[in-house]
ZATORTOR-355276 format. One line per field, with one value per residue (C-alpha): z, y, x; residue in one letter; residue number from 1. Coordinates in Angstrom, 2 decimals. Example, Ala and Ser with C-alpha at 12.3 -4.5 7.8 and 13.67 -1.06 7.14 Angstrom:
<zavos>
z <- 7.80, 7.14
y <- -4.50, -1.06
x <- 12.30, 13.67
rest <- a, s
nr <- 1, 2
</zavos>
This chain:
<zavos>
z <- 106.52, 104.98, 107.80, 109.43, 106.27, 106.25, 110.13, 109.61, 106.90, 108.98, 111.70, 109.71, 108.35, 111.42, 113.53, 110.29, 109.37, 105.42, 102.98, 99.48, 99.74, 102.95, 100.48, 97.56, 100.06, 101.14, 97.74, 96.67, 99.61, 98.83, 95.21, 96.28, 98.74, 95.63, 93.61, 96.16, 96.70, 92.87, 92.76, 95.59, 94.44, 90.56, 92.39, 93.87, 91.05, 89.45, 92.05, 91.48, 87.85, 88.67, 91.07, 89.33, 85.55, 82.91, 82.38, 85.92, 84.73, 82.53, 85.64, 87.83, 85.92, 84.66, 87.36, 85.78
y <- -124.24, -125.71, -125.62, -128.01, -130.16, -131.01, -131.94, -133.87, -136.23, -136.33, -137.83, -140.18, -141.63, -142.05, -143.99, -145.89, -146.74, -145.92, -146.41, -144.96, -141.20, -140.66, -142.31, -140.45, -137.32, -138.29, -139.13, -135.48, -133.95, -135.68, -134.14, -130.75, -131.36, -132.71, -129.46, -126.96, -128.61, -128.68, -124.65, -123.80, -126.00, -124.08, -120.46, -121.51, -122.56, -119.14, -117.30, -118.82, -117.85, -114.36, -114.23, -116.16, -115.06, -117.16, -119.64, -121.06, -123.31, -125.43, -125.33, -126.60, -129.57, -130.42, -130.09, -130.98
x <- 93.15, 96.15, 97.97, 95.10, 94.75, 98.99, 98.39, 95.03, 96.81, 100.15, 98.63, 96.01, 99.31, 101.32, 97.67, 96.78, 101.12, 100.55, 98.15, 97.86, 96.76, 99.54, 102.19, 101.35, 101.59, 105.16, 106.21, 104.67, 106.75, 109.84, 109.91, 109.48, 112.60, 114.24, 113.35, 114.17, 118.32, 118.47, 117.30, 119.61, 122.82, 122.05, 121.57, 125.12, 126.62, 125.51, 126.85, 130.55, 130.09, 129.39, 132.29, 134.30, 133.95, 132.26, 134.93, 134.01, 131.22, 134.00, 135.94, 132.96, 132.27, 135.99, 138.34, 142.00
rest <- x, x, x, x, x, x, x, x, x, x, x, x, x, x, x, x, x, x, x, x, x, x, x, x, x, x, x, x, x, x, x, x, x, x, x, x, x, x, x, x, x, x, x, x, x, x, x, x, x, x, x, x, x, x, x, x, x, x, x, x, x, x, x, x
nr <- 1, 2, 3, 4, 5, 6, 7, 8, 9, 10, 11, 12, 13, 14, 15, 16, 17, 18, 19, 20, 21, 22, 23, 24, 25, 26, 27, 28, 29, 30, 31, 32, 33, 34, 35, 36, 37, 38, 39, 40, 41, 42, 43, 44, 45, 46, 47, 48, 49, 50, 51, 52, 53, 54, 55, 56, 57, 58, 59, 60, 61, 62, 63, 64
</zavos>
């Protein structure tokens, strides 16, 4: 059903070319993209620290 529902307002916004629920979708799309980079750049950054030691997250964000 969601499936249907994502496809149903996908294509209401592409024949009608915006309007304010299909912009509020995108906008609601765009911050989940936003979340899910900042989760996997952290995971990745955590994974350097565990490789690395602890005294890689100074080194991460200072580089001298």
């Amino acid at each position: 059903m969601s499936y249907l529902k994502f496809k149903l307002i996908f294509s209401n916004r592409f024949r009608r070319g915006g309007g304010i629920i299909p912009n509020k979708f995108l906008y609601m799309t765009m911050f989940l993209l936003i979340g899910i980079i900042t989760r996997i750049s952290l995971s990745i950054i955590r994974a350097i620290r565990k490789i690395r030691g602890e005294n890689s997250y100074y080194f991460l964000w200072n580089i001298e």
